[in-house]
C-alpha positions as CSV (number, residue, x, y, z in Angstrom):
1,X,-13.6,-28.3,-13.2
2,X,-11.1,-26.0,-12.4
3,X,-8.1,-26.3,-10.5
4,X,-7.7,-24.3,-8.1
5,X,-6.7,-24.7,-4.1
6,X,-9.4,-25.4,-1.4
7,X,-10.4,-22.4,0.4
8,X,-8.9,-22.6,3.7
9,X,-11.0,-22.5,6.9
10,X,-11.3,-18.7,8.0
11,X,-11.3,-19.5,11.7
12,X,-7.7,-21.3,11.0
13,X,-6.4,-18.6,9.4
14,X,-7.5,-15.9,11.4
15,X,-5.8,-17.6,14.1
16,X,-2.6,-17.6,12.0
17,X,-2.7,-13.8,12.3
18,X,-3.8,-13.2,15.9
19,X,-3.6,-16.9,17.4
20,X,-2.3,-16.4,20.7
21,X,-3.4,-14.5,23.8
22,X,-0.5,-12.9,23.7
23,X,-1.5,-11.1,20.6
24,X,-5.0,-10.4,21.2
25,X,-4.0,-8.7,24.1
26,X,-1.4,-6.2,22.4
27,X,-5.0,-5.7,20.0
28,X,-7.0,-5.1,23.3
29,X,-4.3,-2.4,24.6
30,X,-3.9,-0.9,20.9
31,X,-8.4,-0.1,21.1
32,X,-7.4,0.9,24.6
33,X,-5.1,3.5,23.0
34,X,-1.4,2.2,23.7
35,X,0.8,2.7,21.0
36,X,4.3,2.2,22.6
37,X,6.4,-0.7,23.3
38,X,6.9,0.1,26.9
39,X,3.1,1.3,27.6
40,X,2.5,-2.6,26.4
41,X,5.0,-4.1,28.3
42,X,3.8,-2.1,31.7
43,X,-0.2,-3.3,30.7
44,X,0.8,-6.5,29.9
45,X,3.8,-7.8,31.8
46,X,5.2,-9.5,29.0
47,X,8.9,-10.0,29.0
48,X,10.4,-7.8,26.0
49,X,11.7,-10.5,23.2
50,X,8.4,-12.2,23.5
51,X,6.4,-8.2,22.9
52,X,9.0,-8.0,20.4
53,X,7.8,-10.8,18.7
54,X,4.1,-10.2,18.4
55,X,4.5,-6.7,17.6
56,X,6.2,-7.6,14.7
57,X,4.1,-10.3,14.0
58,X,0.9,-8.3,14.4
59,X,2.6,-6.0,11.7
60,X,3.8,-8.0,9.1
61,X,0.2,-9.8,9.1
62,X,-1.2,-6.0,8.7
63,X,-2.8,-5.7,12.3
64,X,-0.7,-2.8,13.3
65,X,1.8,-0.5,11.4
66,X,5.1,1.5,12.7
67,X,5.5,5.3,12.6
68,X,8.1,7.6,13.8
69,X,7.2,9.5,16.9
70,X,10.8,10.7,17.5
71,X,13.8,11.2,15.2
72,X,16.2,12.4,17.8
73,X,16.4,9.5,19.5
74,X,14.3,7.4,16.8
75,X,11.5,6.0,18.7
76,X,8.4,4.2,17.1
77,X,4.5,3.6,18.0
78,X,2.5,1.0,16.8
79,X,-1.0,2.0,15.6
80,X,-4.1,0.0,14.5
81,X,-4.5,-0.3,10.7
82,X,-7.5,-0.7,9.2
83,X,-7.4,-4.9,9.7
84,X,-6.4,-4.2,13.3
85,X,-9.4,-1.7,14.3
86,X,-12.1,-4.7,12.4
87,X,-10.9,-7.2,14.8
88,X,-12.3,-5.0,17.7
89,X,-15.9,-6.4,17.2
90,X,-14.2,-9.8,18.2
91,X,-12.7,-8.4,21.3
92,X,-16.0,-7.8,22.4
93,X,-17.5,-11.2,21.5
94,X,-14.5,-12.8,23.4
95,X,-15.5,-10.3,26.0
96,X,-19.1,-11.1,26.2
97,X,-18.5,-15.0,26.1
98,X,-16.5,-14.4,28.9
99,X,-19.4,-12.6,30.8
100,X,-21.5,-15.6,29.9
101,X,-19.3,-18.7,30.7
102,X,-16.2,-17.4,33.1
103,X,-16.2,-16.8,36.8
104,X,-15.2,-13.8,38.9
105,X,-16.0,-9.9,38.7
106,X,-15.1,-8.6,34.9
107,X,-14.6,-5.3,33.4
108,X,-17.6,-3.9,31.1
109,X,-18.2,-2.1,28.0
110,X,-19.4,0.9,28.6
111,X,-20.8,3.4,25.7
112,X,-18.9,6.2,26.3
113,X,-21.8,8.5,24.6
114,X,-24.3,6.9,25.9
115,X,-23.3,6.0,29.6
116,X,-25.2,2.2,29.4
117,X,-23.2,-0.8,29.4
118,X,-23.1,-2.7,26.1
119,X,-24.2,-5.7,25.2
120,X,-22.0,-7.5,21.8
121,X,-23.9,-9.3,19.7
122,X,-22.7,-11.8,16.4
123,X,-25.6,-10.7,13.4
124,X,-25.8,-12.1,10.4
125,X,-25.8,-8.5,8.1
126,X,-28.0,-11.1,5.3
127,X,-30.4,-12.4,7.3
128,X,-30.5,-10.3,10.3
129,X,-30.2,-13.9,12.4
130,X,-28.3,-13.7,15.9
131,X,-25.4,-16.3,15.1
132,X,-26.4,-19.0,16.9
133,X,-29.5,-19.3,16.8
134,X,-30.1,-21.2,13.6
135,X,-28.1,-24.2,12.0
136,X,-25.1,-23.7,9.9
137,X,-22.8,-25.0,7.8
138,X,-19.4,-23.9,6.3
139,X,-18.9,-24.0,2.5
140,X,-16.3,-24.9,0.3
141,X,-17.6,-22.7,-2.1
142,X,-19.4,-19.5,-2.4
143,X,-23.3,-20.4,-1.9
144,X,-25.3,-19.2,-5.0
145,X,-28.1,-16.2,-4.8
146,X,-31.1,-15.9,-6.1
147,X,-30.5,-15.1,-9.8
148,X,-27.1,-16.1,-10.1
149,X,-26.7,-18.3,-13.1
């Protein structure tokens, strides 16, 4: 048997990168297009140390990245990365939980092309399965296919 460590849950340590509300919302304002500090803070309303903070937590863990928008004074933006824009899909599962299971009037997706509203959805890309819909487990160890031996 080898020795190697046990596979750490992914929901924990997706929550070690984007955790707290705080956070998710600088990711929902970065899809919405802000890139500055101060268009955050406006949206937001966070106080500045604690923006401060999750920006720089939300780049270290590869969510966002700085660039230079001005040299003269230097002035930075914050930009999805790669790892930032895939966590949009889970914006819009939080978003359509929240449709399903939270009170008052909330915003909607709307497809910009389109013009309809739309309607997020968890499938499983193997089995084509809505998530939810049929028992699961989680694994400690990768599952084998057919003809792996």
């Amino acid at each position: 048997m080898k020795n190697s460590p046990i596979p750490q849950c992914p929901v924990a340590r997706g929550l070690q990168s984007v955790g707290d509300a705080w956070s998710i919302l600088v990711l929902r304002d970065a899809h919405s297009g802000l890139t500055r500090f101060d268009q955050f803070r406006k949206s937001l309303g966070i106080v500045p140390t604690m923006l401060t903070k999750r920006l720089k937590a939300l780049t270290e863990d590869g969510l966002l990245e700085k660039r230079l928008y001005s040299e003269r004074p230097p002035r930075e933006e914050y930009v999805l990365t790669e790892a930032g824009r895939d966590f949009l899909p889970v914006l819009m599962m939080i978003g359509a939980w929240a449709h399903r299971h939270c009170d008052g009037e909330l915003a909607r997706y709307i497809d910009v092309e389109a013009g309809s509203e739309i309607e997020p959805v968890a499938i499983d890309a193997v089995t084509g399965a809505k998530l939810g819909t049929r028992p699961m487990r989680m694994s400690l160890q990768r599952e084998s296919e057919p003809g792996d031996r």
